[in-house]
Residue frames as qw, qx, qy, qz and C-alpha x, y, z in Angstrom:
[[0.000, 0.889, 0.458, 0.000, 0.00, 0.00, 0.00],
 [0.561, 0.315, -0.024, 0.765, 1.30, 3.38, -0.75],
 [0.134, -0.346, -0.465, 0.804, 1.63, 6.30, 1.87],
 [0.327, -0.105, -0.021, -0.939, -1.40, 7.98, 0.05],
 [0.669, -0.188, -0.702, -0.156, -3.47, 4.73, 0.16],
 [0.505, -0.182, -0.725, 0.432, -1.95, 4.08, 3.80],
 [0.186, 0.093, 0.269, -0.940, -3.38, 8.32, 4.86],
 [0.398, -0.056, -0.260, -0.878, -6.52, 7.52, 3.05],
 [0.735, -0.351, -0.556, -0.166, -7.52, 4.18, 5.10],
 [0.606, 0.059, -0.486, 0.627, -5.21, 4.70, 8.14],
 [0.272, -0.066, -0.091, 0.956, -5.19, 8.17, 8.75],
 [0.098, 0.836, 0.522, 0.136, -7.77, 11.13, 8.87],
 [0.297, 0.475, 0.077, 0.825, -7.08, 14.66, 8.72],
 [0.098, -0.090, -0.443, 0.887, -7.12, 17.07, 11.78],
 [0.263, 0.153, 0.101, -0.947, -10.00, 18.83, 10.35],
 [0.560, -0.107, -0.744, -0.349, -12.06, 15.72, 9.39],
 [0.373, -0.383, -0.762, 0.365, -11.94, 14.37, 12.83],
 [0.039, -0.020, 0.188, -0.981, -12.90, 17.99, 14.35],
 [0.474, 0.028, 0.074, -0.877, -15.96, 17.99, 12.49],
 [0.505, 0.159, -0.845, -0.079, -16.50, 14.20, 12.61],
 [0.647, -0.144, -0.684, 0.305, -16.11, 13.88, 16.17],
 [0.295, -0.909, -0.163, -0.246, -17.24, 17.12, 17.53],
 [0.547, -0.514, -0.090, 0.655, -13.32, 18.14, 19.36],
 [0.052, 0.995, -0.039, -0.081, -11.82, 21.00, 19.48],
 [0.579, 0.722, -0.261, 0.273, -8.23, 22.14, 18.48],
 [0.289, -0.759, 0.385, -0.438, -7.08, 22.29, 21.81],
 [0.940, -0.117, 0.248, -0.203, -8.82, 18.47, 22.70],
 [0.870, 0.448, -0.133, 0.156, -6.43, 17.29, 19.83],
 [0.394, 0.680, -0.483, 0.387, -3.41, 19.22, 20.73],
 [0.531, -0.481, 0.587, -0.376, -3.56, 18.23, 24.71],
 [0.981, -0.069, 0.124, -0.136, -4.28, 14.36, 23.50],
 [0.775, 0.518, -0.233, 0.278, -0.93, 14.38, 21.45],
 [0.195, 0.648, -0.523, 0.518, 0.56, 16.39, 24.04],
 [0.658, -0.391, 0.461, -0.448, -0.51, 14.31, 27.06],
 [0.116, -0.361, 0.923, 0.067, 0.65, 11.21, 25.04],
 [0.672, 0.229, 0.537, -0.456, -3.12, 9.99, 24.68],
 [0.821, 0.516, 0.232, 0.077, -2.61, 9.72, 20.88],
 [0.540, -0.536, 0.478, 0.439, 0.77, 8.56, 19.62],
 [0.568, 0.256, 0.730, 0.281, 0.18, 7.53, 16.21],
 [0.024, -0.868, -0.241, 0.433, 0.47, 10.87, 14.35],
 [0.664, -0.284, 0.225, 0.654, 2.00, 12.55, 12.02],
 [0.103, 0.742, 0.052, -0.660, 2.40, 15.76, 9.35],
 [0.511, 0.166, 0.737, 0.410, 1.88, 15.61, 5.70],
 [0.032, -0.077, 0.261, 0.962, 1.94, 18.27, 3.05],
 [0.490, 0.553, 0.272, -0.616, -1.83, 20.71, 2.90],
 [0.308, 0.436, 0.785, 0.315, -3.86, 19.17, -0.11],
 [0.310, 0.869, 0.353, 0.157, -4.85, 22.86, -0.63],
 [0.163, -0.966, 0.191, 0.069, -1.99, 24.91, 0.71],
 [0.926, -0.031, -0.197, 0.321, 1.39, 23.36, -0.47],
 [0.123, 0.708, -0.392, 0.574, 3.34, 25.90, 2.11],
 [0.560, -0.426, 0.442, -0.556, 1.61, 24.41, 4.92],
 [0.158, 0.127, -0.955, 0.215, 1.71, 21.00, 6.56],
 [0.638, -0.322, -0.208, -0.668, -1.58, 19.15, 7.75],
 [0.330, -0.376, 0.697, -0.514, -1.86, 17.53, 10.66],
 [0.827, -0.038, -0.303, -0.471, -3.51, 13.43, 10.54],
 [0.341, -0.436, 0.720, -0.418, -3.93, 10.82, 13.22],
 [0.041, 0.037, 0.998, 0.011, -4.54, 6.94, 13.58],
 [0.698, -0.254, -0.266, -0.614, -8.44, 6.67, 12.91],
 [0.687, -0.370, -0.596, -0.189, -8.28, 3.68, 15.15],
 [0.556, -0.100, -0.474, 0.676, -6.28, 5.08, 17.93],
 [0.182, -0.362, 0.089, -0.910, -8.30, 8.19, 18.19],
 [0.724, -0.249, -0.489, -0.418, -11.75, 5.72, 18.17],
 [0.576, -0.056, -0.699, 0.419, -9.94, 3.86, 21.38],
 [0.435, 0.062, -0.208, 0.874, -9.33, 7.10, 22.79],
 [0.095, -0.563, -0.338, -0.748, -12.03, 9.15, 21.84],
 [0.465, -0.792, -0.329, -0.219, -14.27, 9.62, 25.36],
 [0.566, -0.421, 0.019, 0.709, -10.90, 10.31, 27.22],
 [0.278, 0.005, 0.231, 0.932, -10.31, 13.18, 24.69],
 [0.114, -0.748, -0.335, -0.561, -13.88, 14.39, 24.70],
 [0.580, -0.648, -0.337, 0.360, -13.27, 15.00, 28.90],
 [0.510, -0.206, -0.083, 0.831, -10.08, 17.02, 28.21],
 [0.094, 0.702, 0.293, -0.642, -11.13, 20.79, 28.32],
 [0.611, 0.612, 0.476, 0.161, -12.40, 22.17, 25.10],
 [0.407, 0.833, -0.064, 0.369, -10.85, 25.56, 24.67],
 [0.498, 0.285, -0.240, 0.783, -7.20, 27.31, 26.14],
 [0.236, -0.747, -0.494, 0.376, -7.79, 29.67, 29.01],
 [0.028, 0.517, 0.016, -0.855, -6.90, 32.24, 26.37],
 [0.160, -0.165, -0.554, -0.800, -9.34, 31.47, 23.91],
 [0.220, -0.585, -0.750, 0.217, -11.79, 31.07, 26.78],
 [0.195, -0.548, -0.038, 0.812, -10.75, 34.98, 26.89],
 [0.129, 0.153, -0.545, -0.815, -10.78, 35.92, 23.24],
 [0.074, -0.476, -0.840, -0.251, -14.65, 33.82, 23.08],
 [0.128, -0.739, -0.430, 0.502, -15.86, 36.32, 26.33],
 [0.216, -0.520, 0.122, 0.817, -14.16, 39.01, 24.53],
 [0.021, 0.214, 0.692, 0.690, -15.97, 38.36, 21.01],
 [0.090, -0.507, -0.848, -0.129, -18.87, 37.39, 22.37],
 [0.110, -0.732, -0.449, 0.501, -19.21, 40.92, 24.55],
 [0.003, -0.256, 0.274, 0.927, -18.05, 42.75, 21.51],
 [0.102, -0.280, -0.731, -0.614, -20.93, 40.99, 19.37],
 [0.040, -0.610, -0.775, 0.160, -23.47, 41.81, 21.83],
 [0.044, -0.572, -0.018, 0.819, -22.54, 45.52, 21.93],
 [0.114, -0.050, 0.734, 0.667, -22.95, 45.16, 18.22],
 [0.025, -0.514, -0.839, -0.177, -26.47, 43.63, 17.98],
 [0.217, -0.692, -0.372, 0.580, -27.61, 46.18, 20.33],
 [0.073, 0.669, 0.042, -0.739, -26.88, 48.83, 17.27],
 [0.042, 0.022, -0.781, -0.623, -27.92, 46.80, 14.41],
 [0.507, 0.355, 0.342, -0.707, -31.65, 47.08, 12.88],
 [0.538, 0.282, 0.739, 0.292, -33.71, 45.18, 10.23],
 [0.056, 0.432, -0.224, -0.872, -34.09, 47.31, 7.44],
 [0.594, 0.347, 0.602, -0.404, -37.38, 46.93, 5.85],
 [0.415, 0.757, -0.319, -0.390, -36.32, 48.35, 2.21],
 [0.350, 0.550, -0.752, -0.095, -33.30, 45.83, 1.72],
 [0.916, -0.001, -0.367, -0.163, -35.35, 42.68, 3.75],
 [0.747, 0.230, -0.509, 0.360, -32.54, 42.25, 6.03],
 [0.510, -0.848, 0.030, 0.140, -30.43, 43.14, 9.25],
 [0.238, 0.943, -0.101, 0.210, -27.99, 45.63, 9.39],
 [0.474, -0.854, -0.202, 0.076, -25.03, 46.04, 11.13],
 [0.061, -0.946, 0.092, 0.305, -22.74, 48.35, 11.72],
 [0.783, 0.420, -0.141, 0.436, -19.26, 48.35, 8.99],
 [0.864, -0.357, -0.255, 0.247, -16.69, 48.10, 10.49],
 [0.312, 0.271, -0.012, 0.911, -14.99, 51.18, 9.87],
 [0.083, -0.726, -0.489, -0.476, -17.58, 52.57, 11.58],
 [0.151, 0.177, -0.534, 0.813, -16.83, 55.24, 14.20],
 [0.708, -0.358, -0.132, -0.595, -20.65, 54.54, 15.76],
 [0.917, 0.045, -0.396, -0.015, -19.39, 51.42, 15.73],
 [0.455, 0.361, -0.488, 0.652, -15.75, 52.05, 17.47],
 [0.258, -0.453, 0.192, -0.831, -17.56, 54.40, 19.71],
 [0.801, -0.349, -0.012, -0.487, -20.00, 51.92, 21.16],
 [0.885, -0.031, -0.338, 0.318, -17.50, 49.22, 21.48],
 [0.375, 0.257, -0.461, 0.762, -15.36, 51.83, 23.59],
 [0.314, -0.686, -0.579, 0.309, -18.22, 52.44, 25.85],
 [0.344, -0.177, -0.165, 0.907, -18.05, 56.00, 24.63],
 [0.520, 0.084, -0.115, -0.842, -21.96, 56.59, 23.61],
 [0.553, 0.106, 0.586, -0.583, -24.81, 54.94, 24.32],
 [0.196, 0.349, 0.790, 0.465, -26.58, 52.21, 21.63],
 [0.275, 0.748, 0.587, -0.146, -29.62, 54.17, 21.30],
 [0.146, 0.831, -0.268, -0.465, -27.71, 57.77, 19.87],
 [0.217, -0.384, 0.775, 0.452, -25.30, 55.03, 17.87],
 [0.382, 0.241, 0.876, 0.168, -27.99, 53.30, 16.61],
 [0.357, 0.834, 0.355, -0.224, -29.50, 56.12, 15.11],
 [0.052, 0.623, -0.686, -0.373, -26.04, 57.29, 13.32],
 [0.435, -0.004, 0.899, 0.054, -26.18, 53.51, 12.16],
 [0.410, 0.584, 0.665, -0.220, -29.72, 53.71, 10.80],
 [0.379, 0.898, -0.035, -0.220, -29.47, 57.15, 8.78],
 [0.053, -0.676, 0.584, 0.445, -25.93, 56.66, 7.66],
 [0.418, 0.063, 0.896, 0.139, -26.99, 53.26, 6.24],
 [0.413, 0.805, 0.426, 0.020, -30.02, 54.75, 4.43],
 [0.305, 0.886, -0.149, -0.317, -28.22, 57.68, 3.29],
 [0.157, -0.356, 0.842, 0.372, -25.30, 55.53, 1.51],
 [0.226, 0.177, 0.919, 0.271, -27.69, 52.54, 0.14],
 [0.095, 0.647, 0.752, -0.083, -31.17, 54.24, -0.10],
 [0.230, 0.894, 0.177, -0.341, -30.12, 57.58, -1.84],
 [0.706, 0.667, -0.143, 0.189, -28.41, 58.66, -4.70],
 [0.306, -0.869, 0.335, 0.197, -25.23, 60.33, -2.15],
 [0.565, -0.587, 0.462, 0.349, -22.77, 58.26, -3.25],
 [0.582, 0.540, 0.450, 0.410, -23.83, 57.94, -7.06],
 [0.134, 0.969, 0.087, 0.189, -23.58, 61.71, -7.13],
 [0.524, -0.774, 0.186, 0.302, -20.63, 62.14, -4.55],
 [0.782, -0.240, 0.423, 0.391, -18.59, 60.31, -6.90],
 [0.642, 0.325, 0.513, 0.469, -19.07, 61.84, -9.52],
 [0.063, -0.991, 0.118, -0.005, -17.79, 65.45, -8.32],
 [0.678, 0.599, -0.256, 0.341, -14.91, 66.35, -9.59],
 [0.568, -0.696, -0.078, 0.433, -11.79, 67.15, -6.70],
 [0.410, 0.617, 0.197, 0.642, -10.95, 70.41, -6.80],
 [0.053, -0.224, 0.463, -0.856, -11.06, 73.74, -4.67],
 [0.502, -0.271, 0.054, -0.819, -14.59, 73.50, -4.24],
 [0.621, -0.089, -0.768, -0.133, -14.67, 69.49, -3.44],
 [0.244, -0.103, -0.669, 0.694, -14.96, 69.70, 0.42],
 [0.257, 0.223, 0.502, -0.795, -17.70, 72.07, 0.23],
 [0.616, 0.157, -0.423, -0.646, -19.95, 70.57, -2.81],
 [0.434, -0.048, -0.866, 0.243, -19.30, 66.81, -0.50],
 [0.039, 0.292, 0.633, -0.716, -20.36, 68.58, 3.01],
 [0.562, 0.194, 0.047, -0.803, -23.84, 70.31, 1.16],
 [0.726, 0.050, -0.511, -0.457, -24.64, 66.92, -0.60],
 [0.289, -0.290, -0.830, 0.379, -24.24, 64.92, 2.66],
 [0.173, 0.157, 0.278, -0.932, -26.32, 67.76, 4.24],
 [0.451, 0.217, -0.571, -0.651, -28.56, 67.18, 1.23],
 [0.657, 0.147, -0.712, -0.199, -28.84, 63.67, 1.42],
 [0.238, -0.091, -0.885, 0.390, -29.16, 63.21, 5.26],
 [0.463, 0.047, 0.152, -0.872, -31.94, 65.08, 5.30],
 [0.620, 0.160, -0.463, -0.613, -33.55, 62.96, 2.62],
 [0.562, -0.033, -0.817, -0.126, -32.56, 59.88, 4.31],
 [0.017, 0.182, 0.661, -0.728, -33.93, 60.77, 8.06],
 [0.479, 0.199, 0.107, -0.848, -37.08, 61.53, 6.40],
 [0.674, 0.251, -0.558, -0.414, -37.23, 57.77, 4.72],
 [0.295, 0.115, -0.930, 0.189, -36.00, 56.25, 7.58],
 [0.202, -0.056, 0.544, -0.812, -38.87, 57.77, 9.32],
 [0.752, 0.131, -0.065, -0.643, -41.47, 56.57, 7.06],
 [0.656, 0.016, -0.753, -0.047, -40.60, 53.12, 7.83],
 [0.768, -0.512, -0.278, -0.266, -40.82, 53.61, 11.18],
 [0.774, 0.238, -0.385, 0.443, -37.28, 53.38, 12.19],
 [0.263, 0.091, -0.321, 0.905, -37.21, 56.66, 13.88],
 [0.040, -0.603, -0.468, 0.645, -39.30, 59.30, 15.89],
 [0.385, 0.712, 0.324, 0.489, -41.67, 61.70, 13.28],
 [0.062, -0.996, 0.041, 0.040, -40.02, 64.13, 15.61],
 [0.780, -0.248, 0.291, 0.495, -36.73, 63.14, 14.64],
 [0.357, 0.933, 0.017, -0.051, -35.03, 65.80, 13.09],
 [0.537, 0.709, -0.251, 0.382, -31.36, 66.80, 11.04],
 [0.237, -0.736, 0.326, -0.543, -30.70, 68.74, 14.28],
 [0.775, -0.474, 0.293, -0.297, -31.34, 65.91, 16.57],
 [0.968, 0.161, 0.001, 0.193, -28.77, 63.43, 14.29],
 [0.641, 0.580, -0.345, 0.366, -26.52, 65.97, 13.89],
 [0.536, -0.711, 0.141, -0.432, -25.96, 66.19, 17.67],
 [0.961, -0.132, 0.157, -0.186, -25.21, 62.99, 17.85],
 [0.708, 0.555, -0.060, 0.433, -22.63, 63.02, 14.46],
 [0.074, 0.880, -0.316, 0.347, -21.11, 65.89, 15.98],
 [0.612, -0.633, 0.441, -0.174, -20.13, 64.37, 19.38],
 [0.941, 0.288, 0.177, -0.024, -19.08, 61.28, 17.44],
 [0.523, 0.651, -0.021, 0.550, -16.45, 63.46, 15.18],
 [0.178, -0.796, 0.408, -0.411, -15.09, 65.29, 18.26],
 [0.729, -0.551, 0.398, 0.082, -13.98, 61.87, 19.93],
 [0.805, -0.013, 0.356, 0.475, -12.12, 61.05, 16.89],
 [0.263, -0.660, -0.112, 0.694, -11.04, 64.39, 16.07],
 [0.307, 0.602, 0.674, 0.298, -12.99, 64.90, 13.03],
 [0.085, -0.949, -0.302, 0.018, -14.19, 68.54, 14.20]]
């Protein structure tokens, strides 16, 4: 039998058994490193030939296996990095909305200083989520950026940009309202409050 023959009955691949056998990356690396599975060994990535793949006895895991589900599932720093995702994604949700127009839920891109902001605990979801809401409609759900682009830069670019955002957040605080998204007393004034403080922590202003 030849060593591909001997991986393809013998052997399984790291990332077979994972999703096979329900372990984690850790489970695997403690069994090898605790001696639980000996029978191991590295063999050039079938999609990556820079990288090495990782494949183990199929019958020596199978022996093995309920010992290696026991062994803890994640590092006590990716137990960190999960807490640390997971409390960023809630902060997230918290300033994403379904947008009736496009059928979907929103949330925030990732460049977004709303975004930044709320993940620094430096404004509240309810002011972010209204930045969020209009800045989304006024990019996808008006012309702004079909037009923006297609001003020339020049002396006067900076202030023909700042009147067609002006322009165009108007338009879209008055669409987001007729869905319902916002207060009908929601006004320019009351977003730009919001923008403003926004652009003064990242020194925008």
């Amino acid at each position: 039998m030849s060593e591909k023959e001997d991986i393809k009955h013998k052997y399984s691949y790291k990332s077979t058994i994972k999703k096979k056998y329900n372990l984690t990356d850790y489970q695997i690396k403690q069994a090898i490193e605790r001696g639980i599975v000996k029978d191991y060994k590295y063999v050039p990535n079938p999609y990556y030939s820079s990288e090495e793949s990782l494949i183990i006895n199929n019958e020596e895991l199978l022996q093995h296996l309920e010992e290696i589900r026991k062994l803890e599932k994640y590092s006590e720093n990716e137990i960190q990095r999960r807490k640390e995702y997971n409390k960023r994604s809630r902060k997230i949700s918290k300033i994403s909305f379904y947008c009736p127009i496009c059928n979907a839920k929103i949330r925030p891109l990732r460049d977004s200083y709303a975004r930044d902001a709320v993940l620094k605990d430096e404004i509240d979801y309810e002011d972010a989520k209204k930045v969020v809401i209009v800045t989304h409609f006024r990019h996808i759900h008006t012309d702004y950026d079909k037009i923006r682009n297609k001003i020339r830069k020049g002396i006067n670019y900076s202030e023909l940009v700042d009147k067609l955002k002006e322009e165009k957040t108007n338009e879209a605080i008055e669409l987001v309202k007729k869905c319902g998204l916002l207060p009908p007393n929601f006004s320019k004034e009351d977003y730009d409050k919001v923008a403003v403080r926004i652009k003064q922590l990242y020194g925008l202003t």
